[in-house]
C-alpha positions in Angstrom: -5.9 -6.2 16.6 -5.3 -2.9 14.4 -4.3 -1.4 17.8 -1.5 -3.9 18.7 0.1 -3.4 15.2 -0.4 0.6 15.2 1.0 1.2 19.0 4.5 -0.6 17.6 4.8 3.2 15.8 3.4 4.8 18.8 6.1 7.2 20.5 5.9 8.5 24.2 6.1 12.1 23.1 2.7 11.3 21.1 1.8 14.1 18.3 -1.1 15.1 19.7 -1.2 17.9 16.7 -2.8 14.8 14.6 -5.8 14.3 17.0 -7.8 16.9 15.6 -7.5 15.7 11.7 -8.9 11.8 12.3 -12.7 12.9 12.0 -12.7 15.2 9.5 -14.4 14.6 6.1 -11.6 13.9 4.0 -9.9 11.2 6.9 -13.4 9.7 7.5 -13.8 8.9 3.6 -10.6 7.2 3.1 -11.8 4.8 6.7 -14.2 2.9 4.0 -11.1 2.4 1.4 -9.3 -0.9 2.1 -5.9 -1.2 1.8 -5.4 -4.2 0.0 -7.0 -3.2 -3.5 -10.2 -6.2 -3.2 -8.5 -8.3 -1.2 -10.5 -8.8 1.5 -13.7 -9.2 -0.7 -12.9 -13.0 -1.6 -11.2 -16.0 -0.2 -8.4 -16.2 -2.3 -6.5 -14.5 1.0 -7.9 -13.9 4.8 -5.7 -10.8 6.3 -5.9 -10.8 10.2 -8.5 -8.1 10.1 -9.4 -5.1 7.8 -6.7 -2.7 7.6 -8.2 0.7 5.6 -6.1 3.5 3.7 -7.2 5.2 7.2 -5.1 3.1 9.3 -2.3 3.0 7.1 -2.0 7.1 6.4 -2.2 6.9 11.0 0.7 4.4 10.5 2.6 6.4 8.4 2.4 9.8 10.1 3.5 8.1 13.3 6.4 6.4 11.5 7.1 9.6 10.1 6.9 11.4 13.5 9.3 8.8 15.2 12.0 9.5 12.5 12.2 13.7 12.0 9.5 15.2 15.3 8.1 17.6 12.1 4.8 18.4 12.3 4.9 19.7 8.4 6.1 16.3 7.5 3.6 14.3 10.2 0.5 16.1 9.0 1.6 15.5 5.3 2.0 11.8 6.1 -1.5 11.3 7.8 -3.3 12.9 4.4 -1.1 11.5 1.9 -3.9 9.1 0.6 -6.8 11.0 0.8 -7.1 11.0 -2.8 -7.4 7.3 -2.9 -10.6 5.5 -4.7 -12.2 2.9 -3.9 -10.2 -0.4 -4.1 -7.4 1.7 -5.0 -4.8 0.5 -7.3 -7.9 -1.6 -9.0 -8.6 1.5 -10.4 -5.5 1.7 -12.4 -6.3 -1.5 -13.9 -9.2 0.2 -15.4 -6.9 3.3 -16.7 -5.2 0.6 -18.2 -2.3 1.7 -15.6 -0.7 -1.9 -15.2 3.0 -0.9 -15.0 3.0 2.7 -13.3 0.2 2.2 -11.0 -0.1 6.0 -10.7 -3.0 7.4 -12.5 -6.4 6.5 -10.0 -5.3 9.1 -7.4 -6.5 12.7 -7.5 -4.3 15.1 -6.1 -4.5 15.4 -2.2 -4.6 19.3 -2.6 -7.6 18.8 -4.8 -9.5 16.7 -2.4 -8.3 18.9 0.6 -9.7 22.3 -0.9 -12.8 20.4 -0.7 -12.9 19.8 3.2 -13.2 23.9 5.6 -12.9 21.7 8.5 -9.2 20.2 7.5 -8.5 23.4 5.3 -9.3 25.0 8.9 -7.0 22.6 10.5 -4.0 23.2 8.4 -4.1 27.2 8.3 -4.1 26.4 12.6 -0.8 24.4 12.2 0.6 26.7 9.8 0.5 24.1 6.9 0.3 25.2 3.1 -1.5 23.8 0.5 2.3 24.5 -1.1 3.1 22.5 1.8 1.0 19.6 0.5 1.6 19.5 -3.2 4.7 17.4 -3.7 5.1 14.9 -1.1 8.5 14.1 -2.6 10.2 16.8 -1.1 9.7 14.8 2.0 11.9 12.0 1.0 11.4 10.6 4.5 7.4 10.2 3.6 7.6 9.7 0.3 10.7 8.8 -2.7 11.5 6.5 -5.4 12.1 3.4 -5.6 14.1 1.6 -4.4 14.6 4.3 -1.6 13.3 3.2 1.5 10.4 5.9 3.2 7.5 5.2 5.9 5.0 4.7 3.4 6.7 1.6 1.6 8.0 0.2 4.8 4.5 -0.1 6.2 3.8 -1.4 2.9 6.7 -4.0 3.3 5.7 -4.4 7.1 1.7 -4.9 7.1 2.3 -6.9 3.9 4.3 -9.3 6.2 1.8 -9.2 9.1 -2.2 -8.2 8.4 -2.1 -9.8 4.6 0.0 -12.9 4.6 0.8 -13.4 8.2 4.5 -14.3 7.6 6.2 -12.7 10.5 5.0 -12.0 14.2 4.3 -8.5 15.7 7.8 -9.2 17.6 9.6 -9.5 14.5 8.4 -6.4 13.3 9.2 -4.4 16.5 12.8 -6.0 15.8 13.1 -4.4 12.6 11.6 -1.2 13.0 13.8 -0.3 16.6 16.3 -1.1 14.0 16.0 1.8 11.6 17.5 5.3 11.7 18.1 8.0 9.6 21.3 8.3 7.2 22.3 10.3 4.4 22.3 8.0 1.1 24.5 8.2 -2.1 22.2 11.3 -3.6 23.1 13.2 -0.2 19.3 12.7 0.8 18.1 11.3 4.1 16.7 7.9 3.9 15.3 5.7 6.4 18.1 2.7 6.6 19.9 0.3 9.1 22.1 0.2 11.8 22.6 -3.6 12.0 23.9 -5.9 9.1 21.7 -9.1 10.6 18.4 -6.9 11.2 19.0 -5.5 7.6 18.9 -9.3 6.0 15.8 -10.0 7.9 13.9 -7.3 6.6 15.0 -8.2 2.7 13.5 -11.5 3.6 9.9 -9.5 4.6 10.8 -7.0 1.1 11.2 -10.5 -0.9 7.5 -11.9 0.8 6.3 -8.6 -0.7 7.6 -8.0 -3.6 6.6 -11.4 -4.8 3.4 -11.4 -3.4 2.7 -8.1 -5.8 3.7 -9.5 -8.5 2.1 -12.9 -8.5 -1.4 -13.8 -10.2 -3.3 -14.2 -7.3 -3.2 -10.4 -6.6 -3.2 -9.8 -9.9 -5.8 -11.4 -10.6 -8.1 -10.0 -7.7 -7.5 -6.3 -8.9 -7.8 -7.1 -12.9 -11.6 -9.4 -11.7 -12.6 -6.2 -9.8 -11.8 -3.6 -12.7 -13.4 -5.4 -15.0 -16.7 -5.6 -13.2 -16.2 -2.1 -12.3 -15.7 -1.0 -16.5 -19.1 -3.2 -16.5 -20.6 -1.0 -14.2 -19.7 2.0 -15.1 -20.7 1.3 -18.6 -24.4 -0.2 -17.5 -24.4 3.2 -15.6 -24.9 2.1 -12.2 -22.0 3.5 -11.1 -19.5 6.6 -12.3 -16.2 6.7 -11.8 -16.2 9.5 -9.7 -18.3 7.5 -7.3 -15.3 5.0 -6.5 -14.2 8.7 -4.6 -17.3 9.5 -2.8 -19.1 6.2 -1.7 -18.0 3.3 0.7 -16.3 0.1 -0.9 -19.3 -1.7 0.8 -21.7 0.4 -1.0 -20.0 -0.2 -4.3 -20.1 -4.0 -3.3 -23.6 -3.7 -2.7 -24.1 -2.6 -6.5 -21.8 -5.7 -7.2 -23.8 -8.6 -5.5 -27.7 -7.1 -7.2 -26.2 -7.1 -10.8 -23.1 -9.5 -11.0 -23.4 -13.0 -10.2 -20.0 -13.7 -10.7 -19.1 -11.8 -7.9 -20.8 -14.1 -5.2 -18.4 -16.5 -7.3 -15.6 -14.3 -6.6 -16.3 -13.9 -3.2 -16.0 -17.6 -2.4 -12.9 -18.8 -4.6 -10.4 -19.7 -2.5 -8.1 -21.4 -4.8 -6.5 -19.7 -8.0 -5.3 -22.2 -10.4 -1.7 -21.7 -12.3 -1.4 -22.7 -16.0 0.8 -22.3 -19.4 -2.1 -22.6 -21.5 -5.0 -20.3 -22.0 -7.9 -21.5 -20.1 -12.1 -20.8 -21.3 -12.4 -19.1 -17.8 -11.7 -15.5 -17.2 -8.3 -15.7 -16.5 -5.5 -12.8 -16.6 -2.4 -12.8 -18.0 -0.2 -9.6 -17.9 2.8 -7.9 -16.5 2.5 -5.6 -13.7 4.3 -3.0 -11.6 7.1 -4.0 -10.0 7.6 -3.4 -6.3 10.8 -3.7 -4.6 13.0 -1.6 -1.6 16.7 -1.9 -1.5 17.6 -0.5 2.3 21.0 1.5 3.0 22.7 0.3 6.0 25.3 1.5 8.4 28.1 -0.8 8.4 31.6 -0.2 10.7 33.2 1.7 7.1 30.6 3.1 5.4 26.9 3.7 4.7 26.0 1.5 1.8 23.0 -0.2 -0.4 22.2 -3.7 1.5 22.5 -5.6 -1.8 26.1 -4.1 -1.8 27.3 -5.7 1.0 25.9 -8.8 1.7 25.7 -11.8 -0.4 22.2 -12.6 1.4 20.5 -9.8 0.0 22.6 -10.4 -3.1 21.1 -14.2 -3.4 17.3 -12.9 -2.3 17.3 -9.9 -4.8 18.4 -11.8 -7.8 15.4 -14.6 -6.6 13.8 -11.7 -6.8 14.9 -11.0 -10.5 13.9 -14.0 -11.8 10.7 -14.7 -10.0 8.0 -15.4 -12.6 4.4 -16.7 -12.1 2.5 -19.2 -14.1 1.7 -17.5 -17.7 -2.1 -17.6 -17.0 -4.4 -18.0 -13.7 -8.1 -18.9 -13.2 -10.4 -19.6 -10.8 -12.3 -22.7 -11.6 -15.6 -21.4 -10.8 -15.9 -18.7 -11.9 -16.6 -19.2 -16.1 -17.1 -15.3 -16.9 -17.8 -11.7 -15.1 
C-alpha cells in the first residue's frame, strides 16, 4: 500500500541520482523511525499501514524533484530527517519542548559526517555539507509556517490518508496535479495553487490536520510515551542517545519487560474527554500549533487562500477556536 501512495509523487523523468542513497547507513536507520510519533504502538488510532521517517524523506525528495528538477534540493529532501529519534517529536516532550517541537533532532550534517558511504555519495553529486546545513534556504523543502513546502504538504497529505483515512488516494492526486510554483508576498517561491475550488479542498485536508495535532488523543500518545521513556532512561535501561541508534521495536521491547502499563497502552482504544482532573494518568497541556495557509493563483493576483475565499475564512477561524476537552484519560490505564 506504501507504493500506491508514493508512485502519486513519482515523475516519468525519475531521479535516478537518489537510487544510490536508500541503503546507506544513515537512510536504513531512519526505516525503523515511524512517522507518527507512537502512534502505531496502541489502538487509540489504526493508520493503513506503517509509514517510517524513511518513506516520508522518499516522499519529499520526489515532491521536491517534481516542483524545481534540482538535484541539490532532491538530495537535501531525501536526508532531511536523518537526524530524527526514535518516536520523534515524543522526544520533545521529554525536552520539555511542547510548543516549539524543535529540540529532539540532531543536526543532519552531524549525523551525515558519521556515514563514508553517504559522505561518499554526496562528494559524487557534488553536494556540500554547506549544502546541507540550513535546509531553509530551500524554501521549496523546507520554510515557516504558514508557508506551504513538500515536507508539510506530505504532512498535510499522509495525515489525510495513512493516519486518519479521511480522503481517498484520488483526492489526493486531485490536489497535488493542482500545485505549482509562484512567487509569494516575501518574493520567495512557494508551492501554491492554480485553482480556487482545488485550493478550498485542500484547507479542508489542512483543517483534518491541524486539528488532529492539536487534540488529546495525540497528545496524549506522545506525552504516555515520554514519560515511560524519562522512566527508562532514569532506571538506566536505556540512554537517550539510544532513541538515535536502536529500532523503535527494540526500544519497545525494553517497554513491554519493564512497564506493564504499556501492554495497557497498547490496547486502549478509547480516550476519554473530561473538565475535571481525573486519578488516572491523564495530560493536560498546550501544544504546538500546526497550520498551512496556501497562496493561490487567482485571474488578478497571486494571494493567501484565507484572503480570498470566505471558505478558507470560515474553516481557519474553526480553526482558531478549536479546543479539546481540558483533560483526557484512558480508563485502563491507572498509572505508567
Amino acid at each position: 500500500m506504501i507504493n500506491n501512495y508514493l508512485n502519486l509523487f513519482i515523475d516519468d523523468d525519475y531521479p535516478n541520482f537518489i537510487d544510490k542513497y536508500l541503503n546507506t547507513k544513515t537512510l536504513n536507520r531512519i526505516k525503523n523511525v515511524t512517522q507518527f510519533c507512537g502512534c502505531d504502538y496502541t489502538k487509540l488510532y489504526s493508520p493503513l499501514f506503517l509509514y517510517t521517517r524513511f518513506d516520508h524523506s522518499l516522499v519529499v525528495a520526489h515532491m521536491t524533484w517534481h516542483f524545481t528538477h534540482d538535484k541539490i534540493q532532491t538530495i537535501a529532501a531525501l536526508l532531511h530527517d536523518v537526524g530524527t529519534p526514535c518516536f520523534a517529536h515524543c522526544i520533545d516532550y521529554v525536552l520539555d519542548d511542547y510548543m516549539n517541537q524543535e529540540s529532539s533532532e540532531k543536526k543532519i550534517t552531524d549525523i551525515i559526517m558519521q556515514d563514508k558511504k553517504l559522505m561518499f555519495y554526496l562528494n559524487e553529486d557534488n553536494v556540500t555539507l554547506d549544502n546541507l546545513a540550513k535546509l531553509e534556504k530551500f524554501p521549496i523543502l523546507e520554510n515557516k509556517s504558514p508557508q506551504l513546502c513538500t515536507d508539510r504538504l506530505d504532512g498535510v497529505l499522509h495525515t489525510c490518508y495513512i493516519w486518519l483515512h479521511t480522503h481517498s488516494l484520488d483526492q489526493i492526486k486531485k490536489v497535488y496535479n493542482n500545485l505549482v510554483i509562484l512567487k509569494n508576498e516575501y518574493g520567495n517561491q512557494e508551492i501554491g495553487f492554480k485553482n480556487l475550488e482545488i485550493a478550498d479542498k485542500f484547507v479542508s485536508m489542512v483543517s483534518i490536520y491541524a486539528k488532529e495535532l492539536q487534540g488529546n488523543k495525540d497528545k496524549y500518545i506522545m506525552k504516555y510515551i515520554s514519560e515511560i521513556i524519562k522512566l527508562a532512561i532514569a532506571q538506566k535501561l536505556i540512554t537517550l542517545n539510544d532513541l538515535y541508534e536502536k529500532p523503535e521495536k527494540e526500544i519497545i521491547n525494553i517497554f513491554t519487560r519493564n512497564f506493564n502499563s504499556w501492554k495497557l497502552f497498547e490496547e486502549a482504544s478509547t480516550l476519554t474527554g473530561t473538565e475535571k482532573q481525573p486519578n488516572n494518568f491523564y495530560i493536560s497541556f498546550c501544544t504546538k500549533k500546526r497550520n498551512t495557509i496556501p497562496l493561490v493563483n487567482t485571474t488578478n493576483r497571486i494571494e493567501r487562500i484565507i484572503n480570498v475565499s470566505e471558505t478558507a475564512k470560515r474553516i481557519y477561524s474553526e480553526l482558531n477556536m478549536y479546543q479539546d476537552s481540558k483533560f483526557a484519560y484512558v480508563k485502563s490505564l491507572k498509572k505508567l
